[in-house]
C-alpha positions in Angstrom: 213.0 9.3 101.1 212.0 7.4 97.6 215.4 5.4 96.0 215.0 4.2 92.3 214.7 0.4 92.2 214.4 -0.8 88.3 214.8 -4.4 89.3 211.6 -4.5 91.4 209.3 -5.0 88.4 206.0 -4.3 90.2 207.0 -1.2 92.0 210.5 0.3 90.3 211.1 2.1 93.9 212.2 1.7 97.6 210.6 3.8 100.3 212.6 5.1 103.6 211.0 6.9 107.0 211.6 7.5 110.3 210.2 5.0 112.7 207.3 6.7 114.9 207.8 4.5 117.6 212.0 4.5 118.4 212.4 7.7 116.0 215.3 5.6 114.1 216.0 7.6 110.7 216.2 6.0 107.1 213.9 2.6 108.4 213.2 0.8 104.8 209.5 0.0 104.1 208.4 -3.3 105.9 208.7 -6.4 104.0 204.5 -7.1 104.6 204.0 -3.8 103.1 206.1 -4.5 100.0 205.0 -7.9 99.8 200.9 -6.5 99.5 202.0 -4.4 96.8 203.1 -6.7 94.5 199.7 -9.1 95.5 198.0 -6.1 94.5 199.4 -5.6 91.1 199.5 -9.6 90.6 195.8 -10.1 91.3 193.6 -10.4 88.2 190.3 -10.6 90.5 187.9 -14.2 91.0 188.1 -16.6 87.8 185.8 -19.2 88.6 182.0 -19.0 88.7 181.7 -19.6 92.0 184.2 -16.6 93.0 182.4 -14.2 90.2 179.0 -15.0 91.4 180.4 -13.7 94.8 181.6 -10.9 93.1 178.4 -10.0 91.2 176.0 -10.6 94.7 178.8 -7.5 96.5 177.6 -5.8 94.0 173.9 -6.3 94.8 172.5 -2.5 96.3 175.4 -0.4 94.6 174.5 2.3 92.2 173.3 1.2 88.8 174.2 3.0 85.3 171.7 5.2 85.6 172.3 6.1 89.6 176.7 6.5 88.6 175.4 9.4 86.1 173.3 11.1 89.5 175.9 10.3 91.8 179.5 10.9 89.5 179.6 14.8 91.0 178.9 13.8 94.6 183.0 14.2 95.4 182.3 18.3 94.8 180.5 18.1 97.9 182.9 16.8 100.1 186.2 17.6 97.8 187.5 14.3 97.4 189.0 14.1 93.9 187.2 17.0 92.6 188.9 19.0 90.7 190.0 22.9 91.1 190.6 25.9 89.2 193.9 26.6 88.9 193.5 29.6 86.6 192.6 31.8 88.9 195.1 31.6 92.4 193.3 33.1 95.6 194.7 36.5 95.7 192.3 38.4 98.1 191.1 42.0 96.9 193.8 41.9 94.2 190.7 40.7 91.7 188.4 43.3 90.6 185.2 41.5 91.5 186.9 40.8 95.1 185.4 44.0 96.2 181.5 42.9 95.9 182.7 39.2 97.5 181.4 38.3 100.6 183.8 35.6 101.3 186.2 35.8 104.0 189.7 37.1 103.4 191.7 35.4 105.6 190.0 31.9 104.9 189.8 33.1 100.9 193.8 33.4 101.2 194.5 30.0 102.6 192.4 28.3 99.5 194.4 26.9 96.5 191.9 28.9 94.2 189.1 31.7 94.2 186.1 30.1 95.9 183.6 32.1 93.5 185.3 31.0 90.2 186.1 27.6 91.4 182.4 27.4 91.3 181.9 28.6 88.3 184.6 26.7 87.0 182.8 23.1 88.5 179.3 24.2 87.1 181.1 24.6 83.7 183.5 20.9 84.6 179.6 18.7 85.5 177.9 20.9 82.5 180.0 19.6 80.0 180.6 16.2 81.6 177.1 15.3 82.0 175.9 17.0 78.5 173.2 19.0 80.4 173.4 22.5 80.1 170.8 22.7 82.5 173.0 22.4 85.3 173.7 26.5 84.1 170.7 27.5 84.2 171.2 29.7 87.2 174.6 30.9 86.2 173.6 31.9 82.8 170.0 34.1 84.2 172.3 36.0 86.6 174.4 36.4 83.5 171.5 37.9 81.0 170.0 39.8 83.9 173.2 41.4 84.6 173.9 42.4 80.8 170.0 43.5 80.7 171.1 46.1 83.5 173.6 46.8 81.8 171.9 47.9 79.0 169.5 50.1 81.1 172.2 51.7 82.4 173.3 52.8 78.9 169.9 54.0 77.7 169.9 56.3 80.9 173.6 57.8 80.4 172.7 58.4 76.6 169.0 59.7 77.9 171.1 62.1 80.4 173.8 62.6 77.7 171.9 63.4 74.6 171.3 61.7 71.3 173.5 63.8 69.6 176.6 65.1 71.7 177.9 68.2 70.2 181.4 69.5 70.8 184.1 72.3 69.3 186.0 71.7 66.4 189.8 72.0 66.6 192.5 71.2 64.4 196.0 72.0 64.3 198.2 75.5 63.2 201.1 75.7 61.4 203.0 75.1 64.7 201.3 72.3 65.8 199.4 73.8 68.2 195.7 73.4 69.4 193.2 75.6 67.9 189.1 75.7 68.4 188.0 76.9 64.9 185.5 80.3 65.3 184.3 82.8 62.5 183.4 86.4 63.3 179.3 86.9 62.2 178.4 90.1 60.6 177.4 91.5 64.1 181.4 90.9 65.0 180.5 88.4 67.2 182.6 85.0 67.7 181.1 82.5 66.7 182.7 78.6 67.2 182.2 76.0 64.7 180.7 73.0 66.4 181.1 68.9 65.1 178.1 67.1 66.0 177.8 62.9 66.2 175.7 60.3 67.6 175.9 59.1 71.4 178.8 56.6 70.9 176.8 54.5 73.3 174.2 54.1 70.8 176.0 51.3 68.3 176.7 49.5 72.3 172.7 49.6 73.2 171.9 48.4 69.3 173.9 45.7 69.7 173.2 44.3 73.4 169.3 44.4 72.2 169.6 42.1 68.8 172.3 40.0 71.1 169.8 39.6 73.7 167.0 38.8 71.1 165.7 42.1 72.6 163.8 43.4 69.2 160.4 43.8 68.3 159.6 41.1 66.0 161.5 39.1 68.7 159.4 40.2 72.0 156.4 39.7 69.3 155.7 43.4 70.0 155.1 44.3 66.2 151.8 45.3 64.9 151.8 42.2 62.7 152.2 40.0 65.8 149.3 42.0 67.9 147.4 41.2 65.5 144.6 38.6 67.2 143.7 37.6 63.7 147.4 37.0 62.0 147.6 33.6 64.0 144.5 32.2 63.4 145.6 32.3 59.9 148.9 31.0 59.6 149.0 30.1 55.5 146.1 31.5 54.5 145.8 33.8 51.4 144.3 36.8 52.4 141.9 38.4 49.2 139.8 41.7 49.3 135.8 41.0 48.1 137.4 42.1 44.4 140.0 39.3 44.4 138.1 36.8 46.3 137.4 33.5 44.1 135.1 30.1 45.3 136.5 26.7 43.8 133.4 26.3 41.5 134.7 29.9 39.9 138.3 28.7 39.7 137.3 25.3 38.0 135.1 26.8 35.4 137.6 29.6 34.3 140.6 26.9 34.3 138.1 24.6 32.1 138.0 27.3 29.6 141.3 28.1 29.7 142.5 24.3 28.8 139.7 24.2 25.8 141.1 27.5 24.6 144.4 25.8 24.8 143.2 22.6 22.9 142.4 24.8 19.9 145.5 26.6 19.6 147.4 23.6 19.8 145.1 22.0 16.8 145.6 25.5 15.1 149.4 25.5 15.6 149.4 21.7 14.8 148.1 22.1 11.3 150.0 25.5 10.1 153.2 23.7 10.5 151.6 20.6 8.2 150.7 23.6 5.9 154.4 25.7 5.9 155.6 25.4 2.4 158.8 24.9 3.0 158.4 21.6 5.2 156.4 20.4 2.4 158.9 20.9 0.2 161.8 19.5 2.7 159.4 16.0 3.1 158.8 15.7 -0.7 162.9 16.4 -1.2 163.0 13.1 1.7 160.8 11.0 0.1 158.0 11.4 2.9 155.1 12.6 1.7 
């Protein structure tokens, strides 16, 4: 039994048991016990340098910085102060998956959680908490392997289905009622009028393949890619015999293009010194 005790400043509370030993009901907490409970709270740890040099050579052999971040998910072993996934209770065989798991029932039922997404759950937890997603490395192949299957599986049903699935059109009468829609031919044969679509399947397998980088250009399966020659020339200009052009070539025709350049410039230079009315407009000005 716990009583409220707000003038007890280190511990607001009074505990009561029965004794073990005479089996006497409602036996306060023993004074040695209270007493270490307030040396506990009181104690600020060693303040002179001879009690933190002791302090420091305890500490001699213990895990360094570097072994806490090996060592910080060691209590998922053993279960001491690990965490669990509440999200999902144990609930044998009332979970979907429950019928491909291999874990005991009876034991699975007297868990606080699923085993299997408690794990999955911690992998997630030391993941995150250690900022290495390489802890999911397993977790995340079973995951793409199991959407690649996936995907197989699709192609076969549409493969087994058809591209195209074809099917009778039918709308409603007057009264509501169901009709399939049919013509009689000019033989007076029935004929039915038919609506045909693509596999719905199909937009599923298009996307699961650019999702799981799946494409061509992505498996470098295009023709471009196969191409033994396209990486040995990464940023290359590729030119036919016709285009083709040496650096000597190149300099010479640029050369004659700046000289041609030169000229018009003089030639444009000197018409606008020559344009009668700028003449006219630096003669009003006083310029010329």
């Amino acid at each position: 039994m716990i009583e409220d005790a707000p003038e007890l400043e280190h511990h607001p509370f009074r505990y009561f048991a029965t004794c073990p030993k005479c089996g006497a009901t409602d036996q306060p907490q023993a004074a040695w016990a209270r007493a270490l409970m307030k040396a506990h709270q009181a104690s600020t740890g060693p303040r002179t340098p001879e009690g933190l040099a002791k302090v420091g050579k305890n500490l001699e052999g213990h895990p360094n910085a570097d072994a806490v971040l090996r060592t910080r998910f060691n209590a998922m072993k053993h279960g001491m102060a690990a965490k669990t996934a509440t999200y999902f209770p144990a609930r044998p065989d009332k979970y979907s998956f429950c019928e491909r798991c291999e874990v005991d029932r009876t034991w699975c039922g007297a868990q606080a959680a699923c085993v299997k997404q408690t794990e999955i759950f911690m992998l997630h937890h030391a993941a995150f908490e250690s900022r290495n997603p390489r802890v999911l490395a397993g977790l995340h192949a079973d995951l793409q392997s199991g959407l690649t299957a996936m995907l197989q599986m699709l192609m076969q049903q549409v493969l087994g289905d058809g591209v195209v699935i074809t099917q009778p059109r039918v709308e409603l009468d007057r009264e509501g009622n169901s009709q399939t829609l049919s013509y009689l031919d000019e033989d007076g044969k029935r004929k039915y009028i038919y609506d045909r679509q693509a596999h719905p399947a199909l937009k599923a397998i298009s996307d699961f393949v650019s999702r799981l980088g799946l494409s061509m250009g992505d498996l470098g399966m295009t023709v471009r890619a196969a191409d033994p020659e396209e990486d040995e020339q990464h940023g290359v200009l590729k030119l036919d015999d016709k285009t083709r052009e040496t650096l000597s070539d190149f300099n010479t025709r640029m050369l004659a293009v700046m000289g041609g350049a030169r000229d018009m410039l003089a030639a444009a230079d000197k018409a606008t010194k020559a344009d009668p009315v700028l003449v006219a407009h630096e003669a009003r000005e006083g310029k010329s």
